[in-house]
C-alpha positions as CSV (number, residue, x, y, z in Angstrom):
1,X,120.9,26.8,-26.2
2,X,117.3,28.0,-24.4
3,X,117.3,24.8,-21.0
4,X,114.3,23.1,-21.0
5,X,113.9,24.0,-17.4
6,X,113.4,27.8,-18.0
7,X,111.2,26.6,-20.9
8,X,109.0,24.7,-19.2
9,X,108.9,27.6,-16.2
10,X,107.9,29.8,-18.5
11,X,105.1,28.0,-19.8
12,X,103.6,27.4,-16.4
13,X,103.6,30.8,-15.7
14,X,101.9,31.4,-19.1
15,X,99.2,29.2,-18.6
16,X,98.8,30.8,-15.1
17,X,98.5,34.1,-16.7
18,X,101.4,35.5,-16.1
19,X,104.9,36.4,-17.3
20,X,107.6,34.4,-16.0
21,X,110.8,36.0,-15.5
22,X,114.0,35.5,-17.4
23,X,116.8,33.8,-15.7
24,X,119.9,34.2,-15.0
25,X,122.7,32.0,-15.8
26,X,122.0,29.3,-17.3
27,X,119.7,26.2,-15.5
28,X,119.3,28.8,-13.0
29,X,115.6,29.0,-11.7
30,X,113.3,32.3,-11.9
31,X,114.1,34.7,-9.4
32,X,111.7,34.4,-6.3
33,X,108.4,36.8,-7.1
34,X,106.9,36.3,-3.7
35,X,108.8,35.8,-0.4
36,X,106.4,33.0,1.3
37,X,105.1,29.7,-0.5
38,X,101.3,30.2,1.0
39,X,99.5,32.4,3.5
40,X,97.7,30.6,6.4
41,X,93.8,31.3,6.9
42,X,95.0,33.5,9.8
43,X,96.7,35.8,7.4
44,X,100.4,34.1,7.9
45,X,102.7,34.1,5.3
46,X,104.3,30.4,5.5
47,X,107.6,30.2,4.4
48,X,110.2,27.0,3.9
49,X,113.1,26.0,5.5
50,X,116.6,25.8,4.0
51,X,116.6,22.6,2.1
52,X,119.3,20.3,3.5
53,X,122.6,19.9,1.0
54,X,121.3,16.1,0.2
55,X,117.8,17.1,-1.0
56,X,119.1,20.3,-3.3
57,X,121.8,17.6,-4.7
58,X,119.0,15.1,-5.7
59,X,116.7,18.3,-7.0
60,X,120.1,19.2,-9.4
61,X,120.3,15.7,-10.5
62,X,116.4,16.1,-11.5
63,X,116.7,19.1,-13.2
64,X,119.7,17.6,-15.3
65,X,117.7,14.8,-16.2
66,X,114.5,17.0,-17.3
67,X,116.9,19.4,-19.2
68,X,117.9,16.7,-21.1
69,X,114.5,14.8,-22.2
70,X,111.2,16.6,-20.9
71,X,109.4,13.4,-20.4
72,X,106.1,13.3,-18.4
73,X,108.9,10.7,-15.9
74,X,111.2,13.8,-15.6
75,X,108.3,16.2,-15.1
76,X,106.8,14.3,-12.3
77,X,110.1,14.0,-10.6
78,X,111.5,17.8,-11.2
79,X,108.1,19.0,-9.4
80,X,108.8,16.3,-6.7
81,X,112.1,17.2,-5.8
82,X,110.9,20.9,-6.0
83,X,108.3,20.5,-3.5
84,X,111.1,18.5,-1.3
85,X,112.9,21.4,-1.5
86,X,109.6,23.4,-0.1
87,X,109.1,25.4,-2.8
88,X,105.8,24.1,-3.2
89,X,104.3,27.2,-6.0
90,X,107.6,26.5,-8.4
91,X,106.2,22.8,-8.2
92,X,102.8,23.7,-9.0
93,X,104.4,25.7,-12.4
94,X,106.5,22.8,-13.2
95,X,103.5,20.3,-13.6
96,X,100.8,23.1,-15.0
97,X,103.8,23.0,-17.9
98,X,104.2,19.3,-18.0
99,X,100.4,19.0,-18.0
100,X,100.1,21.3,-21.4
101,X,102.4,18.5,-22.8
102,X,100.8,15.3,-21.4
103,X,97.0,16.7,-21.2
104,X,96.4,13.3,-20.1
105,X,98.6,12.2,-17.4
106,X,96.9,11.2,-14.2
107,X,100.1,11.2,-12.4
108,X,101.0,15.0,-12.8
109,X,97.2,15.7,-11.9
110,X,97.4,13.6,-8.7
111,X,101.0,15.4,-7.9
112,X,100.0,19.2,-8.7
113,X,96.6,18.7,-6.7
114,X,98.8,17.6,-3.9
115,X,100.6,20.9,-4.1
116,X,97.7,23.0,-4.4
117,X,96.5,21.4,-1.1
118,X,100.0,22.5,0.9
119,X,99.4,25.9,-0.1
120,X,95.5,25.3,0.9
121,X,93.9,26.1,-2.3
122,X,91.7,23.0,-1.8
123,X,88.9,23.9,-4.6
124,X,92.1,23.4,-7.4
125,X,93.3,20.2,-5.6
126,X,89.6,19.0,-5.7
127,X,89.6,20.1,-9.8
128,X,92.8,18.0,-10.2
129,X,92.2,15.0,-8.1
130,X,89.0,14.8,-10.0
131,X,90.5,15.1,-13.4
132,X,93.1,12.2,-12.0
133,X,90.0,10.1,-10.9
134,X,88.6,10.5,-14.1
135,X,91.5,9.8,-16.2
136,X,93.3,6.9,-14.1
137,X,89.5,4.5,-14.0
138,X,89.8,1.4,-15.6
139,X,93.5,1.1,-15.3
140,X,95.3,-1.5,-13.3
141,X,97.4,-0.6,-9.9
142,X,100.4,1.0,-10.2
143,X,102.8,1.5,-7.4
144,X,104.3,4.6,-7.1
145,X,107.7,5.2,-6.4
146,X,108.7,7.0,-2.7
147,X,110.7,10.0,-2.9
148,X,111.6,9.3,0.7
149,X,112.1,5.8,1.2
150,X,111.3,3.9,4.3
151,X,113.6,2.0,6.1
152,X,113.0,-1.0,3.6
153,X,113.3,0.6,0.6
154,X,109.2,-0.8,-0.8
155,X,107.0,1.7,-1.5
156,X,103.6,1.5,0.5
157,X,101.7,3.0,-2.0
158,X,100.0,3.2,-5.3
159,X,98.9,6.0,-7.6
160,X,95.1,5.1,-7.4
161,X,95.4,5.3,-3.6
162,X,97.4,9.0,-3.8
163,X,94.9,10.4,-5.9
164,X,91.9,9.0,-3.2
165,X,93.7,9.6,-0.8
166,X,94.5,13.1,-1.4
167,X,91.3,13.8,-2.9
168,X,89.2,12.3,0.6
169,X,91.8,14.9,2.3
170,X,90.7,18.1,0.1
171,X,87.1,17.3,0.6
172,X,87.7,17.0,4.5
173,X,89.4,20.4,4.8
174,X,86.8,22.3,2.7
175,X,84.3,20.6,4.7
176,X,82.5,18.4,2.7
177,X,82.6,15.5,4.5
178,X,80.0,12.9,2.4
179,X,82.4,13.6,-0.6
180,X,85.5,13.1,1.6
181,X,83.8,9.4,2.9
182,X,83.2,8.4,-0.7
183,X,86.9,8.9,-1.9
184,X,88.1,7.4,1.4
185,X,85.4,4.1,0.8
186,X,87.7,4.0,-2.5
187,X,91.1,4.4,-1.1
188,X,90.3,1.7,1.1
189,X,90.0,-0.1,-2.3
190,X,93.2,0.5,-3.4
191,X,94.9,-0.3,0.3
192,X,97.2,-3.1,-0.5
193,X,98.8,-3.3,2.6
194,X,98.7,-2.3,6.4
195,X,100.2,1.1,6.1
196,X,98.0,1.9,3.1
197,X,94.9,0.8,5.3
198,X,95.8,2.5,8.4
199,X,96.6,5.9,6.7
200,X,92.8,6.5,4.8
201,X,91.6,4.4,8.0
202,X,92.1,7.8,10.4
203,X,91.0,10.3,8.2
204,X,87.5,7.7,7.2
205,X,87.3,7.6,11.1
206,X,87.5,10.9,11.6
207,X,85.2,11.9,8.9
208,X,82.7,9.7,10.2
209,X,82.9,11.1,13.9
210,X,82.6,15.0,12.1
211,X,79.4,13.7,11.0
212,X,77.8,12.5,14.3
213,X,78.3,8.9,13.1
214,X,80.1,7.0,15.8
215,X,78.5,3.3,15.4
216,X,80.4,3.5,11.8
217,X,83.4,5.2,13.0
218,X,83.7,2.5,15.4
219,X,83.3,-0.4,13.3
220,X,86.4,1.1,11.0
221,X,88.3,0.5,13.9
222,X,87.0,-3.2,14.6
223,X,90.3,-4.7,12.4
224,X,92.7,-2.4,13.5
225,X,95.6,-3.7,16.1
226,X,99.1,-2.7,17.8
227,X,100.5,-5.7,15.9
228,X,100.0,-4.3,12.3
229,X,103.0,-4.5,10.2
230,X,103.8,-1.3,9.5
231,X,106.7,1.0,7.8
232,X,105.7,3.9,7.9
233,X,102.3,5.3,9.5
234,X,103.4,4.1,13.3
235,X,102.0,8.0,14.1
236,X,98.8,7.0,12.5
237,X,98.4,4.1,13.9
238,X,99.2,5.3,17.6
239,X,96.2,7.6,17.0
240,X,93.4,4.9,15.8
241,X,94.7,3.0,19.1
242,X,93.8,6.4,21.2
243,X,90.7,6.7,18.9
244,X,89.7,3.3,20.1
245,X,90.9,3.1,23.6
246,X,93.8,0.8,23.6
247,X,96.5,3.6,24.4
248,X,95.4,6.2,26.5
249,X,95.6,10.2,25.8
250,X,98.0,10.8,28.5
251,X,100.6,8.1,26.7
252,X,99.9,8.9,23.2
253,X,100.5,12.7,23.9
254,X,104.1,12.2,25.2
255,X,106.5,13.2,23.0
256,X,109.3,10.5,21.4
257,X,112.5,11.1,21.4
258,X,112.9,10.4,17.7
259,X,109.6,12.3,16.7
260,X,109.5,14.6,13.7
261,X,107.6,17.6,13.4
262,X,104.9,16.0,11.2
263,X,104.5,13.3,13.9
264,X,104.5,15.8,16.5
265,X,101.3,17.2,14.6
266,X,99.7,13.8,13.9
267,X,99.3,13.8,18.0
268,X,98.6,17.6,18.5
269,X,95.6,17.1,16.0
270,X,94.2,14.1,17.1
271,X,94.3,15.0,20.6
272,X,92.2,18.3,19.7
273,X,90.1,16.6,17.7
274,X,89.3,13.8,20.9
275,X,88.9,16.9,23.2
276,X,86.7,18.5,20.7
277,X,84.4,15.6,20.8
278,X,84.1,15.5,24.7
279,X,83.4,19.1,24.7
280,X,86.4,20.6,25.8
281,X,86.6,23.2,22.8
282,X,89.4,24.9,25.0
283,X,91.5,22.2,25.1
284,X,91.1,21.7,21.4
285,X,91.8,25.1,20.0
286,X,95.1,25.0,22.4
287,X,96.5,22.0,20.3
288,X,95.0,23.6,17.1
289,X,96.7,27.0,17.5
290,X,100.0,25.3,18.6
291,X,100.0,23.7,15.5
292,X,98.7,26.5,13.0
293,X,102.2,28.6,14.6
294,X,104.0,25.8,13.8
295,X,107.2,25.4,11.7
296,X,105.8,22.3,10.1
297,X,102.5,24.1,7.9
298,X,102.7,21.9,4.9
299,X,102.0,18.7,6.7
300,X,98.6,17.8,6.5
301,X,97.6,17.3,10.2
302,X,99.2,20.9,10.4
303,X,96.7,22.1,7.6
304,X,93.7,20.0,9.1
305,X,94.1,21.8,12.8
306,X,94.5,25.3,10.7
307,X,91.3,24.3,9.3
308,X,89.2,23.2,13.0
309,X,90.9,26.4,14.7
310,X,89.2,28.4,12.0
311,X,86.2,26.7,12.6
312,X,86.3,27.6,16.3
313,X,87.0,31.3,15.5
314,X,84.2,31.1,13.1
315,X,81.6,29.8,15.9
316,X,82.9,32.1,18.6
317,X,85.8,34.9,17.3
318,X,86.6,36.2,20.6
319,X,86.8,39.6,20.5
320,X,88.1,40.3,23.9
321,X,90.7,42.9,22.2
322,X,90.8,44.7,19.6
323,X,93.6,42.9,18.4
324,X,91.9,39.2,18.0
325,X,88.8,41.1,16.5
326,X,91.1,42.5,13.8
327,X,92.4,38.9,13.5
328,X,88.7,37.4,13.0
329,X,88.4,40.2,10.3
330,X,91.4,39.0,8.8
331,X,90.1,35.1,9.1
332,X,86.6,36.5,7.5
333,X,88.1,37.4,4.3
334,X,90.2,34.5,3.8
335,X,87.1,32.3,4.3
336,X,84.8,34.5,2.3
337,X,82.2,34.6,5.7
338,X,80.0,37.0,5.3
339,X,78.4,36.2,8.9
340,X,81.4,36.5,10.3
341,X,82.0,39.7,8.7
342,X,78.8,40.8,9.5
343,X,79.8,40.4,13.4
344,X,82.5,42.1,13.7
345,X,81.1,45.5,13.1
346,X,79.3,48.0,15.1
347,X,75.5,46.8,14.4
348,X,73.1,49.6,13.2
349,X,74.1,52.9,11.5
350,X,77.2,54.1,13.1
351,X,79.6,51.9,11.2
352,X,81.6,53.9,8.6
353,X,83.5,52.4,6.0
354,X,85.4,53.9,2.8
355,X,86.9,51.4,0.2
356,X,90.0,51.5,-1.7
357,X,88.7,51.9,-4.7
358,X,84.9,52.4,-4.8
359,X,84.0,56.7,-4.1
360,X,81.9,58.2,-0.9
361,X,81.3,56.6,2.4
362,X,79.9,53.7,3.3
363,X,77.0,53.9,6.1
364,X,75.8,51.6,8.6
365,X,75.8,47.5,9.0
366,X,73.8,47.2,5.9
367,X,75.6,48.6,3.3
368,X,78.9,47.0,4.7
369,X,77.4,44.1,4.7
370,X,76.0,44.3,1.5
371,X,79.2,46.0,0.3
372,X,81.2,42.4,1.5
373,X,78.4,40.6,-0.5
374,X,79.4,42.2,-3.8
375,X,83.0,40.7,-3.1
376,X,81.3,36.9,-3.1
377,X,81.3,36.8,0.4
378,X,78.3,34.0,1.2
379,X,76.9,33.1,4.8
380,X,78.8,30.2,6.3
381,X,81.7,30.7,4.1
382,X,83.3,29.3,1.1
383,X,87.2,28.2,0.2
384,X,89.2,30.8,-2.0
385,X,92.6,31.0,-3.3
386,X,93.1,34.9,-2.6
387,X,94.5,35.5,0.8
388,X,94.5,38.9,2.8
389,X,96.8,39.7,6.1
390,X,98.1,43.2,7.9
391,X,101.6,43.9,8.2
392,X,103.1,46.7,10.6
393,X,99.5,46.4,12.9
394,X,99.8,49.2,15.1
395,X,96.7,49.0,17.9
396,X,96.5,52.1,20.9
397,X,93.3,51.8,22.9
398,X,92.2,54.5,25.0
399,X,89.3,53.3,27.4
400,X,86.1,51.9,25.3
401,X,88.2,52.9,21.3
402,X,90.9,51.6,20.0
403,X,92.9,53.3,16.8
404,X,94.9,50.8,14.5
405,X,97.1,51.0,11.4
406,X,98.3,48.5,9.3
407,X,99.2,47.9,5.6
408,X,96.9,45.4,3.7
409,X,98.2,42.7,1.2
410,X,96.1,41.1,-0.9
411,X,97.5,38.2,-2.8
412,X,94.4,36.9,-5.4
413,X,96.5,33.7,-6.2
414,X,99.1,32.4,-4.0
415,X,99.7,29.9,-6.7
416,X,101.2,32.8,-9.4
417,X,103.5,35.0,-9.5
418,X,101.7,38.3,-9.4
419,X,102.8,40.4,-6.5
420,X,100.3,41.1,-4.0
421,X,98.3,44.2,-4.2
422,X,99.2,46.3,-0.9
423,X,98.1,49.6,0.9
424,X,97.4,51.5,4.0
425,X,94.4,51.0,5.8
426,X,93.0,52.1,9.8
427,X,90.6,51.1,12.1
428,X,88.6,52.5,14.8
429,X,87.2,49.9,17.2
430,X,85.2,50.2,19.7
431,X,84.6,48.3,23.2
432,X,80.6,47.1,23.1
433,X,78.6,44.6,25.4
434,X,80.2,41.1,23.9
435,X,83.6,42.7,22.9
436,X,85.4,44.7,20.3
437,X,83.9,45.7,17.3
438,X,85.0,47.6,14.2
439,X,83.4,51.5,13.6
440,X,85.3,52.2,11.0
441,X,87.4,51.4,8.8
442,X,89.5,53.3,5.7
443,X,91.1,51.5,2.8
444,X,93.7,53.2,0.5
445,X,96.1,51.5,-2.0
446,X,99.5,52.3,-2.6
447,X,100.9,53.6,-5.6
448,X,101.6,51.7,-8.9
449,X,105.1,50.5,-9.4
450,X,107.3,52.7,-11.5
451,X,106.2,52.3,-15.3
452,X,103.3,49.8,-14.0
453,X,100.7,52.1,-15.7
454,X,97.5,50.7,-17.0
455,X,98.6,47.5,-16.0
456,X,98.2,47.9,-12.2
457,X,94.9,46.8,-10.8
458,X,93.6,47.0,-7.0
459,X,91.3,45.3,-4.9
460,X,88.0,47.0,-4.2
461,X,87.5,47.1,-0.3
């Protein structure tokens, strides 16, 4: 008898465009296709822990149920589990199948979009949050169940606040920040209790001070006190009292002894962000790229101080060697910044560039430049769901050059299974007024896969 599981695997990676692959025994899941669940903006492949024994046990008792009923209940819960497990992209397939059966079910919107946003493909999580907005209106409140429970064993939420919630977030880290106040203004809404209202009251804040507004920022902070009743969001909480002055840095940035890793980066982030807004950018990008190394990516302070160190790099990519201007390069593609880009090479015509794909040489800033365009890279930037890194960077400088190799993936959708597209490539940089910049710069792809054929496609660089 064909297991619903593999079924409903199957289907996701249809509707993603590709072709799943047949398991083994039976209930088994899909063999792994890639070895990392989502590739920072740095060009970091992220991958997941071991799952402790407990949360593979409740993922098997999941699975058992959705093998035997594939209800949009056992759907939601299968990708849950699955994502507890950190496998965040087999989540993402689970609901993508669920959702060709329930077109119409908020709930596995508002989960997959929250998915989409731990592997930072925050234009998809947008798309679905959206589609959940639009689907859930008119509806009355609906707690949702915790997969974790607190201490008490009550959930603190609701689905109208997750799919707010997580939409305010999405907008916030691709930088949209009037669309990020709106769906926090309408969280706030659906905040039934003191945890619910603390949690969208930081980001809101936050928001507000990215957009110079500090007389509102400060008025969100008016009702906020130490003596809240709270479960869950202590973290949170700890940092609106730092926001507004009641608990100072120096106390809210030591460490407890009972701290997890997503606490730790509740503090890391709001500290940078503080020091960011006093003008200490060196202090912030410190905290920022202590947390973008860190082992705890998928929570969403670690994801927000990925997002402001890229920022940082963005304003001011510090080319003091060759190796941090290769990793602004990096950090230009997987932003799509095509002035970014267009700093990082030698200016005038004695930058030299050949592509992968795309015959004859490539002269001078302009035609690079112009050459990055034709990829969709815009001024300032936009969010993508392709990813590039080097593996195997090899940099020897000698006096004002510097020679690297590497091999370039490509991954064009984190989210599916395809395998990224890889290849050699080498750089010749050279030391200028202002730092390292990039001369030149050969692309090559590697050979298809044995009895790949037609079927293999490359990147043009």
């Amino acid at each position: 008898m064909i297991r619903f599981t593999r079924c409903v695997l199957a289907l996701a990676a249809a509707s993603l465009g590709v072709a799943a692959a047949a398991s083994g025994a039976q209930g088994a899941l899909p063999p792994a296709d890639k070895p990392y669940e989502a590739v920072s903006l740095f060009g970091r492949p992220l991958t997941a822990a071991a799952a402790a024994p407990a949360v593979l046990q409740q993922l098997e008792q999941a699975r058992s149920l959705f093998d035997a009923a594939m209800t949009e209940e056992h759907c939601i819960w299968l990708g849950r589990r699955t994502a507890y497990a950190g496998r965040f992209r087999e989540a993402i397939a689970i609901y993508t199948a669920g959702l060709e059966k329930f077109p119409a079910s908020y709930r596995l919107y508002r989960h997959r979009g929250h998915r989409f946003l731990s592997i930072r493909q925050f234009a998809r999580a947008i798309a679905d949050f959206e589609k959940a907005d639009e689907l859930v209106r008119g509806r009355p409140l609906e707690v949702e169940p915790d997969g974790a429970p607190n201490r008490s064993g009550v959930p603190v939420s609701n689905t109208q606040f997750n799919i707010y919630y997580h939409l305010g977030l999405a907008h916030y880290l691709a930088r949209d920040f009037a669309k990020a106040e709106a769906a926090y203004r309408e969280c706030l809404r659906w905040s039934k209790n003191d945890d619910s209202v603390v949690a969208v009251s930081d980001w809101l804040y936050m928001t507000l001070r990215r957009t110079g507004r500090t007389a509102e920022a400060a008025a969100v902070l008016e009702p906020l006190h130490a003596n809240m009743t709270l479960l869950e969001n202590g973290a949170y909480l700890d940092r609106l009292l730092m926001f507004k002055g009641v608990i100072g840095e120096a106390e809210f940035a030591r460490s407890r002894p009972d701290e997890t890793a997503p606490e730790r980066a509740i503090r890391d982030y709001g500290l940078g962000m503080s020091a960011l807004w006093r003008g200490d950018a060196s202090r912030a990008r410190a905290l920022f790229e202590r947390q973008a190394a860190s082992g705890s990516w998928g929570s969403f302070a670690a994801i927000a101080a990925e997002v402001e160190l890229a920022d940082l790099v963005r304003a001011q990519p510090g080319l003091e060697s060759a190796r941090s201007a290769l990793a602004a390069w990096t950090l230009a593609w997987n932003t799509y910044d095509l002035d970014l880009a267009s700093a990082l090479f030698v200016p005038g015509a004695a930058t030299t560039y050949y592509s992968s794909e795309k015959p004859g040489r490539i002269e001078g800033l302009d035609a690079v430049v112009a050459h990055h365009r034709g990829f969709g890279f815009v001024p300032r930037g936009k969010t993508s769901d392709a990813r590039l890194w080097l593996e195997d960077l090899d940099i020897r400088e000698d006096g004002q050059a510097a020679y690297a190799t590497a091999t370039w993936c490509f991954d064009r959708d984190v989210a599916a299974r395809a395998a990224a597209q890889r290849g050699p490539v080498t750089f010749v940089l050279r030391r200028l007024e202002g730092g390292w910049r990039i001369a030149h710069a050969h692309f090559a792809n590697d050979p298809p896969p044995a009895g790949a054929g037609a079927r293999h496609t490359s990147v043009v660089r």
